[in-house]
N, C-alpha and C positions, 0 to 999 in steps of 0.2 A: 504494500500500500504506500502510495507518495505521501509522506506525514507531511508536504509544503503544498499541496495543491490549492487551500485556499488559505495557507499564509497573506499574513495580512487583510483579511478583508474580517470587517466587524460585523457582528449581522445579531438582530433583532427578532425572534421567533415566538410569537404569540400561543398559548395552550400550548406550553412547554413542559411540566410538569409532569407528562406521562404520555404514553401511546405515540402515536409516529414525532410530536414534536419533540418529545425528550429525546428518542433515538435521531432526530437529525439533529438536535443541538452536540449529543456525543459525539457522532461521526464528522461533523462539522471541526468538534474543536481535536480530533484525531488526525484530521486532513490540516491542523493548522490555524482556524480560524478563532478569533474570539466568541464568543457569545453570552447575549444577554438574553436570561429564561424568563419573561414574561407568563402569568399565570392568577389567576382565582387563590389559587393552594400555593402560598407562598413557601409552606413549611415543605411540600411535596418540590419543589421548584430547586427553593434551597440545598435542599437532600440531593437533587440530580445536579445541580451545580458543584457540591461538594462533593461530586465522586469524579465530574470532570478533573476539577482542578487538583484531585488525587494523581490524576494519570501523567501529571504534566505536561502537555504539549500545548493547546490554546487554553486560553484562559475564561473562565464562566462567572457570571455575575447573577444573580434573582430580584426579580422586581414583585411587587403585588400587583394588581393589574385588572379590573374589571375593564376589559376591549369594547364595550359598549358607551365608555365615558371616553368625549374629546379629550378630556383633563389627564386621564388614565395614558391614556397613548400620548400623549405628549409625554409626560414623565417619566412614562416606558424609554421613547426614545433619549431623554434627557439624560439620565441616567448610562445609557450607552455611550453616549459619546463623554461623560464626565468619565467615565472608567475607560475609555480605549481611544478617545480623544477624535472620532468619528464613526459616524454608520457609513457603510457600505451596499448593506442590503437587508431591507422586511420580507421575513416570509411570517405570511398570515396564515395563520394553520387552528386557531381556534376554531371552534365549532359542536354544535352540538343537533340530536335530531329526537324528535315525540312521534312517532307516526298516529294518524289519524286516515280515515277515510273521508274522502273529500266530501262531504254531507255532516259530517261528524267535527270540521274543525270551527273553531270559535277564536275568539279575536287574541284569546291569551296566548295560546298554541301556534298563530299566527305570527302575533307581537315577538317573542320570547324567541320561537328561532330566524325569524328576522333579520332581530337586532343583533342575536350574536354572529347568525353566519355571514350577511351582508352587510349591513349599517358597520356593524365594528370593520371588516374588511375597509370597507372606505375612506373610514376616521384615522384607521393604519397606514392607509395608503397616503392619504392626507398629511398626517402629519409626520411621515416619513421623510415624504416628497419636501417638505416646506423646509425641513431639515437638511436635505441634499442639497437642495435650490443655494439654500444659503451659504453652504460648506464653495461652494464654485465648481464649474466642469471640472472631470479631470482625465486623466487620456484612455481609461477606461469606463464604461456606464455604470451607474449603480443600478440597484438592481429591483426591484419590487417581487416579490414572487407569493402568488395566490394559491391555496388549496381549494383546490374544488372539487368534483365528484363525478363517479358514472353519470350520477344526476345531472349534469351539467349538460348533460346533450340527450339522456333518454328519461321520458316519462316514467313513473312509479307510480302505480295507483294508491298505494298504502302511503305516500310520505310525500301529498304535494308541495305542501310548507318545504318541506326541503328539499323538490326540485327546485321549487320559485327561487328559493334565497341561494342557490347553486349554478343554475340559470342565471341569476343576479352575478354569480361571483365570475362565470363568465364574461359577461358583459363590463363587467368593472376591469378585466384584463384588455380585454379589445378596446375599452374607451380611454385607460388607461394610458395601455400606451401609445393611443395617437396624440391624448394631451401631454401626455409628460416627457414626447422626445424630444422636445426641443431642449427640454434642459438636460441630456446628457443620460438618460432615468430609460431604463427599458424596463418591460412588464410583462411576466410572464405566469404561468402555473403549470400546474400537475395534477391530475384528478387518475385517485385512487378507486377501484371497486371496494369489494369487501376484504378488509383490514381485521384482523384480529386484536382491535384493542379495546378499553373498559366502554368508548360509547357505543362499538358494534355487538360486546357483551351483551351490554342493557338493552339495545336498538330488538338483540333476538328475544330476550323478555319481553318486550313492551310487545312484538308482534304476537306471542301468544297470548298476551292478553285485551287484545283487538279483538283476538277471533280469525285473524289470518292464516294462523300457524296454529298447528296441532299441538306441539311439542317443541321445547328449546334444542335447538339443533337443525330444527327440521328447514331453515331458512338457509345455511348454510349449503344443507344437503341439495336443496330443490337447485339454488343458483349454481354450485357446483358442474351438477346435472345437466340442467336445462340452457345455462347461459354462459358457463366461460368453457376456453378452448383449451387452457391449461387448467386441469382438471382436478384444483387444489385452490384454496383461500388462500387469501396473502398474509403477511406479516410486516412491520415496520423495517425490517428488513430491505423485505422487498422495494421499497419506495426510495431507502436512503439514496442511493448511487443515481435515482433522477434527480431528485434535489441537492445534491453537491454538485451535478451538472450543472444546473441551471443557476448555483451559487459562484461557479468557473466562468474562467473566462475562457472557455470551451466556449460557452453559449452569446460571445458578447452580440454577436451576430443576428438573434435572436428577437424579435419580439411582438408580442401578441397571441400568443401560442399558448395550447391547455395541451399537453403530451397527458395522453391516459396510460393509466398502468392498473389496466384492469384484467388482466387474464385474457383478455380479448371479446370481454362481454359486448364492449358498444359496436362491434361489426355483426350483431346478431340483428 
């Protein structure tokens, strides 16, 4: 593994804490890079900060961080650049999902994943951008980079709310980065399928208790089955080596782009 690949570059990683964001903040700061863990669960954030900066290579910092508050995301970023003395790159990887049948959702269900998958994506991107802007071009882009989902391009009957706000995360990448390239800022994502971490956990809970699903498991099994071409769920694993791509200046070339890494579900 090149432990310099992204030497030097500061980056910002929202719902950090656990599940794919804490695995890309490790492999991030193993490739080199600094990183600040942004998170709800500070003490969870801290914890995976503190075993970065066991390993010694990049360096990791925790923030507290409700991504829903303009306030929040500024401070998120503040705090990055007081500890590593610039951002380089956001990725927005927070998120959360409730399934509901589209007859069945109500305005809280609506509001709640929303605000976290879109609205906060914006106010990140926002106040990332307002931070690069200021910092000056430099001979290479910074970086913005969005999490988003299968959802982001195929319908789910079980989980509109979060096509809509996935759909949304989409389009904040395409509008993104036509507004933000003049200042030097490319904009990109990754949309993962089915991930084996604590929200795709509770996501198989919650659908047996819709009535969609029989049995916990059985969501796994049906998409397995019926929809990817590689014939296994993923892992946070799976995902790191897109996003240190798109964290490289591999990708500086790049932008507006949502690369899937879904087993091959969206060609169905």
């Amino acid at each position: 593994m090149d432990t310099t690949r992204l030497q030097g570059k500061n980056i910002l990683i929202t719902g950090a804490a656990r599940g794919m964001g804490a695995c890309n903040a490790e492999h991030f700061a193993e490739l080199g890079a600094n990183v600040c863990l942004g998170d709800l669960d500070l003490d969870a954030a801290q914890e995976m900060a503190e075993k970065i900066n066991a390993k010694g290579n990049g360096r990791a910092i925790a923030v507290k961080m409700d991504v829903t508050k303009r306030e929040d995301n500024a401070a998120a970023v503040a705090a990055t650049v007081d500890a590593f003395g610039m951002i380089n790159i956001g990725l927005f990887n927070a998120g959360l999902n409730k399934p509901r049948f589209f007859m069945d959702i109500d305005e809280d269900n609506w509001d709640m994943i929303m605000n976290v998958n879109t609205k906060a994506m914006w106010l990140g991107m926002q106040e990332t951008a307002r931070q690069m802007i200021a910092q000056g071009k430099q001979d290479y882009p910074y970086k913005l980079i969005n999490v988003g989902s299968i959802a982001s391009r195929k319908p789910l009957v079980d989980v509109t709310v979060y096509c809509t706000s996935k759909y949304g995360c989409l389009a904040l990448t395409h509008c993104g980065a036509i507004g933000l390239a003049e200042h030097g800022i490319t904009v990109n994502g990754y949309a993962p399928g089915v991930v084996v971490t604590p929200l795709w956990e509770q996501l198989d809970k919650d659908l047996v208790d819709i009535g969609f699903k029989q049995r916990e498991g059985q969501a796994y099994d049906d998409i397995v089955r019926d929809a990817l071409q590689i014939k296994r769920v993923s892992y946070p694993d799976d995902v790191k080596g897109t996003a240190a791509f798109l964290c490289s200046s591999d990708s500086d070339y790049m932008t507006g782009q949502m690369i899937h890494i879904d087993g091959g579900w969206c060609i169905q």
